[in-house]
PAFI-276345 format. One record per residue (C-alpha): residue in three letters; x, y, z. Coordinates in steps of 0.1 Angstrom, whole numbers, padded with zeros to 4 digits, always signed. Example, Ala and Ser with C-alpha at 12.3 -4.5 7.8 and 13.67 -1.06 7.14 Angstrom:
<sites>
ala+0123-0045+0078ser+0137-0011+0071
</sites>
This chain:
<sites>
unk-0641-0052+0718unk-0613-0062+0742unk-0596-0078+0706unk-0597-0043+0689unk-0582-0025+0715unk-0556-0053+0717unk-0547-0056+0677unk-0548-0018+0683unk-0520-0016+0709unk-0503-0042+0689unk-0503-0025+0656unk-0488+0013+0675unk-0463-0011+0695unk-0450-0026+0660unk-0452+0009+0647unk-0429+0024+0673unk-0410-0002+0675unk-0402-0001+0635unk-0392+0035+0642unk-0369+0026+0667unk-0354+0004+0648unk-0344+0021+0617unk-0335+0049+0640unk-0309+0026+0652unk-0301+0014+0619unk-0314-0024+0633unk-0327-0024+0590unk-0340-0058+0591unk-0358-0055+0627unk-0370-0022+0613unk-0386-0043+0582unk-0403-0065+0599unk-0414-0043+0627unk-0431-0020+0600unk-0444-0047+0574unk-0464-0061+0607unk-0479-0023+0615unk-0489-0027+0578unk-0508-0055+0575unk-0523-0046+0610unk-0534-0009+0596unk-0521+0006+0567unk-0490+0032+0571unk-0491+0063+0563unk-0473+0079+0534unk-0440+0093+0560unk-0440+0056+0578unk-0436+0040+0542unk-0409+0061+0532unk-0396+0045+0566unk-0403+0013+0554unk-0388+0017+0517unk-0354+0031+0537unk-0351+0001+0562unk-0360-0025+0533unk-0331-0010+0511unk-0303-0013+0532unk-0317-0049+0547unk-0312-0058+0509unk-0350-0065+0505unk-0352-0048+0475unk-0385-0055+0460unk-0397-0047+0494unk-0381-0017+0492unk-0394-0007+0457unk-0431-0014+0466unk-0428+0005+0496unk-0419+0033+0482unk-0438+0036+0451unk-0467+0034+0478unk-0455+0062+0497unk-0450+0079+0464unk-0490+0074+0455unk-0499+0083+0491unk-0477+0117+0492unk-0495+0125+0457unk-0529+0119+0469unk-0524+0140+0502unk-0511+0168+0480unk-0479+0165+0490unk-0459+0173+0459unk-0425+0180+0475unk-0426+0146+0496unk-0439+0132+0464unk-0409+0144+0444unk-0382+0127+0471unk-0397+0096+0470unk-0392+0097+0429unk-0360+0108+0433unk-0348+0080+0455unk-0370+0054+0432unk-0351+0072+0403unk-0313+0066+0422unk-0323+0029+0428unk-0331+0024+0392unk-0299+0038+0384unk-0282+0018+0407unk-0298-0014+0395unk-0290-0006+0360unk-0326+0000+0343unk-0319+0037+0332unk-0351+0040+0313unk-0372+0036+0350unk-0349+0059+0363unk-0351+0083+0338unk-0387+0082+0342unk-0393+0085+0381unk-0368+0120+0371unk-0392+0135+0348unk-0423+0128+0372unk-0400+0146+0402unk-0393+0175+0379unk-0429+0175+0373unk-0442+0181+0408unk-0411+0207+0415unk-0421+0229+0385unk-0442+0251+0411unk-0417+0248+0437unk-0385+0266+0424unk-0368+0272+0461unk-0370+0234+0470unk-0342+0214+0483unk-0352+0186+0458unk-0342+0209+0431unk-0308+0204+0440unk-0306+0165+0433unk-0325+0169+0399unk-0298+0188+0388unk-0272+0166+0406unk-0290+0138+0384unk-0286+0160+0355unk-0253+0168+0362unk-0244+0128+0364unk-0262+0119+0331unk-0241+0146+0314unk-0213+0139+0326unk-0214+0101+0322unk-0218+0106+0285unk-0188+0126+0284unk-0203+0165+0286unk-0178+0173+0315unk-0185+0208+0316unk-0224+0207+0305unk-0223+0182+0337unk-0203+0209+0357unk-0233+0235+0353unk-0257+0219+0362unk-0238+0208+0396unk-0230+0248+0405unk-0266+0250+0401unk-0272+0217+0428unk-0250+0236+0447unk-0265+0275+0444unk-0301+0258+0452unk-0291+0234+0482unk-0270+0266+0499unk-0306+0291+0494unk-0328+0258+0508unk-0304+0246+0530unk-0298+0208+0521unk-0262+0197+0534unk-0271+0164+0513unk-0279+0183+0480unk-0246+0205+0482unk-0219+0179+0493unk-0234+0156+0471unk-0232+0178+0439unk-0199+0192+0456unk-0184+0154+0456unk-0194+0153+0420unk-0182+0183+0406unk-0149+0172+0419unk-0153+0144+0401unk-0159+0160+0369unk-0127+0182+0375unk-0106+0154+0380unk-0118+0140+0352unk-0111+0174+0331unk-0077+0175+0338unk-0078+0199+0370unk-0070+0165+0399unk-0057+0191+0430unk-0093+0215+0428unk-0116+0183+0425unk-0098+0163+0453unk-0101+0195+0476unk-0139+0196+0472unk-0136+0158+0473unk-0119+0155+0507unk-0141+0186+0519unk-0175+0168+0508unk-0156+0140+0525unk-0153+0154+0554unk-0190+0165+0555unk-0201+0128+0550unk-0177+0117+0581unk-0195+0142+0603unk-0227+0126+0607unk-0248+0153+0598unk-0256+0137+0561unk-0282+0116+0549unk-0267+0077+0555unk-0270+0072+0516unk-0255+0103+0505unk-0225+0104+0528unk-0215+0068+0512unk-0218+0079+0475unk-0194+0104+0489unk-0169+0083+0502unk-0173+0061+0473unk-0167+0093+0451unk-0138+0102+0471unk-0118+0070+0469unk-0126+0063+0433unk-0112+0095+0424unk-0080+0091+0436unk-0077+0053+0428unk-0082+0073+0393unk-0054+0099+0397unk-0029+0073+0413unk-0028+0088+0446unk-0030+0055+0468unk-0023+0074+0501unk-0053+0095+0500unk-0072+0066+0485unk-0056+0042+0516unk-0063+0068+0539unk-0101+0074+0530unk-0108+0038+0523unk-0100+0033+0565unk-0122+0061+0570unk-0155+0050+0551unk-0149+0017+0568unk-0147+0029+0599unk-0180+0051+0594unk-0198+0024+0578unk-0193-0003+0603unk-0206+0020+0627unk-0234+0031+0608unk-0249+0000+0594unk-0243+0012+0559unk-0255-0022+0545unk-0242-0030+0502unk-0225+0006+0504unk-0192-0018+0521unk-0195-0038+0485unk-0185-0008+0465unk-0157+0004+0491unk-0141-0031+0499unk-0135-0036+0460unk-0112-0001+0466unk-0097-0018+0499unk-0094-0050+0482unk-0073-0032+0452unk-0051-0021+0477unk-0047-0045+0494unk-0036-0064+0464unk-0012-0038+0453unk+0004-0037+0491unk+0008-0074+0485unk-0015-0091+0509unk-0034-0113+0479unk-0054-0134+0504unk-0069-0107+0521unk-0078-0087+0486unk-0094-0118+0474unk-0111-0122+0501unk-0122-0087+0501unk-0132-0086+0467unk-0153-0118+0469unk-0172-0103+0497unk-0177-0070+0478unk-0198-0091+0451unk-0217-0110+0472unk-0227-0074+0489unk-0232-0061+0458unk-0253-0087+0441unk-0272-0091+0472unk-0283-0046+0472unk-0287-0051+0431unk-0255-0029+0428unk-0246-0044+0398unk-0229-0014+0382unk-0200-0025+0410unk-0197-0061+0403unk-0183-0067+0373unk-0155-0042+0388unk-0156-0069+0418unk-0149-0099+0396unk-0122-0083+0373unk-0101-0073+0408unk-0108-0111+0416unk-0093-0119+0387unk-0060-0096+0383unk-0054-0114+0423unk-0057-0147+0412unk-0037-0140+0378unk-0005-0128+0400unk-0010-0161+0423unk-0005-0177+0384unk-0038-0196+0389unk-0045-0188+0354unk-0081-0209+0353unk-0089-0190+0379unk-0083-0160+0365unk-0101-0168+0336unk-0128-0177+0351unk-0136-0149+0369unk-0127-0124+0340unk-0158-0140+0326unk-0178-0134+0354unk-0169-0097+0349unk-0181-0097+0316unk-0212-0109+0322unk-0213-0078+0344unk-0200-0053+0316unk-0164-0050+0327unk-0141-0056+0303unk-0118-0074+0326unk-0085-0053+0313unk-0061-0051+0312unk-0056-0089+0332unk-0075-0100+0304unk-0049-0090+0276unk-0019-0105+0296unk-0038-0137+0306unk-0038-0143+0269unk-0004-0131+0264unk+0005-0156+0293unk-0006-0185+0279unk+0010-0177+0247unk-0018-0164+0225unk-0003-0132+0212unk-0026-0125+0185unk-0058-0124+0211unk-0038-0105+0233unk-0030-0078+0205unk-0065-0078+0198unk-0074-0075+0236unk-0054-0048+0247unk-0064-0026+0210unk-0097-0028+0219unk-0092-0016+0256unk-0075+0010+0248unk-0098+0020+0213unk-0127+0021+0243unk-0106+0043+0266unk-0096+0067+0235unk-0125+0089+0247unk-0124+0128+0245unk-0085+0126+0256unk-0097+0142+0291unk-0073+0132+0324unk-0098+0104+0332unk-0090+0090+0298unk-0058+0094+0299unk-0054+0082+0338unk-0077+0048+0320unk-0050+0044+0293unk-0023+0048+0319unk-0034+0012+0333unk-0035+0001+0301unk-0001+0012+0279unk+0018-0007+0302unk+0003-0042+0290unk+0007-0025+0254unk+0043-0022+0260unk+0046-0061+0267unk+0023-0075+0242unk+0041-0053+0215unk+0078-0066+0230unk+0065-0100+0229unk+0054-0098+0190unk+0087-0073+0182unk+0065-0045+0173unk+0089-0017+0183unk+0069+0007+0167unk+0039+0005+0188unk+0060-0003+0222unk+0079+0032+0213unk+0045+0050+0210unk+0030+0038+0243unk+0063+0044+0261unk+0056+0077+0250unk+0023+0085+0263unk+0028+0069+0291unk+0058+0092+0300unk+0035+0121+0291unk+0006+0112+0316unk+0031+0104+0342unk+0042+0139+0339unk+0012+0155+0341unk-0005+0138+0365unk+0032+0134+0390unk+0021+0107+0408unk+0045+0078+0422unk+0024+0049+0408unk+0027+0065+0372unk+0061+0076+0375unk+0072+0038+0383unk+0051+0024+0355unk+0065+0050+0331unk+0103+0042+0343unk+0099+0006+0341unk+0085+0008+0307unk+0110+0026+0292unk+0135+0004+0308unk+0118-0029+0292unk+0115-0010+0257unk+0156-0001+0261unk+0159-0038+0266unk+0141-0049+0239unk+0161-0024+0215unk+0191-0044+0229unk+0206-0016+0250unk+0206-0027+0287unk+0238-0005+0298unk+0209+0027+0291unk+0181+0001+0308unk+0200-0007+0340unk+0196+0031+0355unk+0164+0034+0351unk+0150-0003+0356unk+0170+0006+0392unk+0153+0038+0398unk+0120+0022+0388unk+0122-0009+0414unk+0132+0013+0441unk+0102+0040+0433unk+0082+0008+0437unk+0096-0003+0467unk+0092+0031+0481unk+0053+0033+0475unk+0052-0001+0491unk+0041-0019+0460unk+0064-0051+0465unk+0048-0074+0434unk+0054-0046+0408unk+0091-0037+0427unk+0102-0071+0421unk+0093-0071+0385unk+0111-0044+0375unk+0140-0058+0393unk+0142-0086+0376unk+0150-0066+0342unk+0172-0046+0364unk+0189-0083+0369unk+0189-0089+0337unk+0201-0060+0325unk+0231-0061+0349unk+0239-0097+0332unk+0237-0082+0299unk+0260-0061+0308unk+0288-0088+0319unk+0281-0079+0356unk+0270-0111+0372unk+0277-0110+0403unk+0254-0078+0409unk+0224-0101+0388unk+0227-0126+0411unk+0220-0112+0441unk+0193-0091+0424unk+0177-0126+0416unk+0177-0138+0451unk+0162-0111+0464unk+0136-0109+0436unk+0128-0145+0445unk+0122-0141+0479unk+0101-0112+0470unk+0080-0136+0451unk+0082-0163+0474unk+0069-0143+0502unk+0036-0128+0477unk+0030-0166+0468unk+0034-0159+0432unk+0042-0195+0428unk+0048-0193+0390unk+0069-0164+0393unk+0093-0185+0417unk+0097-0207+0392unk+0111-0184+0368unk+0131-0172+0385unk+0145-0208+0400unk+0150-0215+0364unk+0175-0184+0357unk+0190-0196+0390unk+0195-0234+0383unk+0223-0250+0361unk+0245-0225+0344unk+0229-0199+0363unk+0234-0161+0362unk+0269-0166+0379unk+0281-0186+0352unk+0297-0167+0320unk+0276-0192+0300unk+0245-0173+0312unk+0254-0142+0308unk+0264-0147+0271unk+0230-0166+0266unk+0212-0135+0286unk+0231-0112+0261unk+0220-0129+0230unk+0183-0140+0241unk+0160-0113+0252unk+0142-0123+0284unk+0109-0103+0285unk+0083-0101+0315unk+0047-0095+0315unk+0042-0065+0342unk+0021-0041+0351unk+0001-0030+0378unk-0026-0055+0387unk-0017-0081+0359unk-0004-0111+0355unk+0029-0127+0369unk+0066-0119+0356unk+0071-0153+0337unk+0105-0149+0318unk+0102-0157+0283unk+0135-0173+0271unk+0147-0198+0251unk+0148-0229+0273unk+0146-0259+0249unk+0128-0285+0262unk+0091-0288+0276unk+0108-0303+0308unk+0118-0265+0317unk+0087-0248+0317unk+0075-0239+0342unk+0048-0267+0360unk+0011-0259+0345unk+0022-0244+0312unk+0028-0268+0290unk-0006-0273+0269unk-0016-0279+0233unk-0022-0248+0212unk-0015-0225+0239unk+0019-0238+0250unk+0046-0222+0263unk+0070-0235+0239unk+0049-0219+0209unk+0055-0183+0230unk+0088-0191+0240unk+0100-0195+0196unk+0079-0164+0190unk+0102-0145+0212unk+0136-0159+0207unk+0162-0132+0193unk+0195-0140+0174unk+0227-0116+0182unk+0225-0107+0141unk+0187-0093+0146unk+0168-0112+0137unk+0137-0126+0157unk+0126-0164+0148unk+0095-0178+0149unk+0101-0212+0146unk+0079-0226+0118unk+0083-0197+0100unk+0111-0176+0079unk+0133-0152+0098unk+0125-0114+0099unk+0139-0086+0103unk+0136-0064+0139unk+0134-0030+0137unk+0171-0017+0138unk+0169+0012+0171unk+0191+0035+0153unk+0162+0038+0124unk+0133+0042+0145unk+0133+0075+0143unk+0128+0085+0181unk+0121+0121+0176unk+0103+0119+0142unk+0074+0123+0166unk+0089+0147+0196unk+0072+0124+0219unk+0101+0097+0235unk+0128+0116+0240unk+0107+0147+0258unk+0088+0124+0275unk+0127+0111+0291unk+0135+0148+0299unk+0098+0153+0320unk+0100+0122+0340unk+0138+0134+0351unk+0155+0105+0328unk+0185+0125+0316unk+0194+0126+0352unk+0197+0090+0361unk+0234+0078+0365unk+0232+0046+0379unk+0204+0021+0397
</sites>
């Protein structure tokens, strides 16, 4: 008798102390606490939902599942169909999450089902949210948009803050995506600022945050992005918000990359998979791997880079555009063609903003990779868009990219005193939004372009101080380059400059890609730089594919001579794209660098 009453007290003191716990957000003492109140007496249908919630963020997943498809059974039973219906819907989200749509799409229908007599509920809102995801995830923005004014109507009549800022965080989404970035980052930073209050559910106030810095990661606004990615850090540190970190830190880690602090980003970004792995968030780590990779790729650790482009794959990231100018670094130039096609065939899309916004951080790998083969054609065409979606989305970060790719076309059309302008506006835009690995690039074709020019001097101490740049960053290959350009006959020496003005020098640049290795003529073996010389892929096999002749003509050692595309044929306006692209972006303007 005296045992019952004691495994009695025992199973309420695990109980309430289970409660406590998750109340705190202690998630594995919470676990624990409640898995020994089950086994002592079962839990009722509201203390497994309990249960299901703490096992989730403690990253005890199957726990998690089997709680709540109990408390799903339990709250059907008890004739609960509203309780019944949230339960599905958060079984649904982690099936989503965990990348098994069909079990997702199936706990939705069996929610929808047990709302069909409840028209006024809450829960109505996030089957419409879900609805609104699906749709828009397959590309039907405004079907998608619908159904998230109809989240939003239902969660404002029942009340749910969760159901409206959520749908409200998505719908911005969906009109960034549409072309309309300043209305979806307003109800983004206003659903935003919901989730920062603490008045929202722990899970839906980080898909917000998530949403939020995503979104303008997409638009190129990395001082909002910056901004709210110190924000949801702040907030989830304080609130225990277990994986949800994994997804943010590969935003911080992207950033952190860009402002030029690579160990911290790979750091960050290794963490964010682990995290991620570990809460079966695997729709995030294949974006984890490929941010890995573009880090180690700028440190010129090419096997590295490799390496964990594959591991992105595996994930379903495509790993580009790193991918294309990790090929085009070692010297494969038909696999990088073929790369950087696909990427951009698979970002193609409806032509919406987030298309375009996707192609924006690809065209500037297109540009190099068509250089390097001395396809002008196809460098002039994705100048050109690039130019376009600079303009219409009038963001820094595009703006640069667009400069400094017109500037490396003008180059490679043999035309540096028109380059040198804007290859020095470009650098300094870079420098300005505190992007010092992408500044330095695009000042070394401004150096270049300066000793094309016959002005030496000016080259040189553009060369220095692009080699400190690099020195600084670590880009250890990238130092080399530029030591070579500085070593015997360097760019003080007439004998460079003549050399500089008959052999293109091209680099491989663009944001979050591979280092600025310049492609010249060197000779030998001996002057490449350490770690490049191989068998197929080697250097020197890139280096012939990219020498140019004063009389036009680009040689391919091995093979005949052929003709490059003379710039006064290319027909810049048959299209009406380059030269009012120039005008948008301010280019008619520039005087000097």
């Amino acid at each position: 008798m005296g045992d019952t009453h004691s495994d009695s007290d025992l199973s309420t003191t695990n109980l309430a102390l289970g409660r406590d716990a998750v109340n705190r957000h202690a998630w594995d003492e919470g676990t624990d606490a409640l898995r020994a109140a089950d086994r002592e007496q079962a839990l009722s249908p509201d203390d497994l939902e309990l249960l299901g919630t703490a096992a989730w963020w403690a990253a005890r997943l199957e726990e998690s599942t089997d709680a709540l498809e109990r408390a799903f059974a339990a709250f059907e039973e008890a004739g609960r169909p509203e309780d019944a219906a949230r339960v599905a819907a958060w079984l649904a989200y982690q099936a989503f999450r965990r990348q098994a749509p069909a079990i997702a799409e199936g706990w939705v229908a069996r929610a929808r089902r047990l709302l069909e007599d409840l028209p006024d509920s809450p829960w109505q809102a996030f089957i419409h949210v879900m609805q609104g995801q699906a749709a828009i995830t397959a590309g039907r923005i405004e079907e998608g948009v619908v159904e998230l004014d109809e989240a939003m109507a239902i969660a404002r009549r029942g009340g749910s803050a969760d159901g409206l800022y959520v749908a409200m965080a998505m719908k911005g989404t969906a009109e960034v995506m549409s072309g309309k970035p300043q209305a979806g980052l307003a109800e983004l930073d206003e659903a935003a600022t919901a989730a920062s209050s603490g008045h929202l559910d722990l899970r839906s106030a980080s898909d917000i945050f998530c949403m939020m810095i995503g979104a303008c990661r997409n638009v190129g606004d990395l001082l909002r992005a910056g901004q709210w990615a110190d924000e949801s850090e702040r907030w989830m540190t304080r609130n225990g918000a277990g994986g949800y970190p994994g997804i943010c830190r590969v935003h911080r880690a992207e950033l952190k990359m860009l402002r030029g602090d690579w160990p911290a980003a790979e750091l960050e970004a290794r963490t964010a998979c682990d995290e991620l792995e570990r809460f079966r968030l695997l729709d995030g780590v294949g974006f984890a791997w490929t941010a890995i990779g573009e880090v180690r790729l700028r440190m010129g650790d090419l096997e590295g880079a490799q390496e964990a482009f594959d591991r992105a794959y595996e994930y379903g990231h495509d790993g580009q555009p790193g991918l294309a100018l990790l090929h085009l670094a070692r010297g494969d130039l038909e696999e990088a063609g073929r790369s950087i096609a696909g990427a951009l065939a698979a970002a193609a899309g409806t032509g919406s903003l987030s298309d375009r916004a996707a192609r924006a951080r690809l065209l500037p790998a297109q540009v190099e990779i068509a250089l390097a083969t001395g396809d002008l054609d196809a460098a002039q065409y994705a100048v050109a868009e690039l130019e376009d979606i600079a303009s219409d989305y009038d963001q820094p970060l595009f703006r640069a990219g667009a400069l400094t790719a017109r500037g490396e076309l003008l180059l490679g059309e043999n035309r540096p005193a028109e380059a040198s302008p804007i290859l020095g506006q470009s650098w300094r835009l870079w420098q300005t939004t505190d992007l010092p690995y992408e500044a330095a690039r695009a000042r070394l074709h401004y150096a270049e372009a300066l000793a094309a020019e016959g002005d030496a001097a000016r080259a040189r101490r553009d060369l220095l101080a692009v080699r400190a740049t690099f020195d600084r960053l670590g880009a250890t290959l990238d130092v080399q380059a530029v030591d070579t350009l500085l070593g015997g006959g360097g760019p003080g020496s007439s004998a460079h400059v003549s050399e500089l003005r008959s052999t293109r020098t091209f680099m491989f640049t663009d944001i979050g890609r591979g280092p600025a290795w310049p492609v010249r003529a060197l000779g030998s073996p001996s002057n490449v730089p350490q770690g490049h010389r191989g068998a197929s892929r080697s250097p020197i096999r890139l280096l012939a594919k990219l020498t140019r002749h004063g009389d036009g003509r680009a040689v391919d050692h091995g093979r005949e001579p052929r003709p490059v595309h003379d710039p006064d044929r290319r027909g810049l306006d048959r299209h009406g794209r380059a030269r009012e692209g120039s005008r948008l972006l301010g280019l008619d303007a520039v005087r000097d660098g």
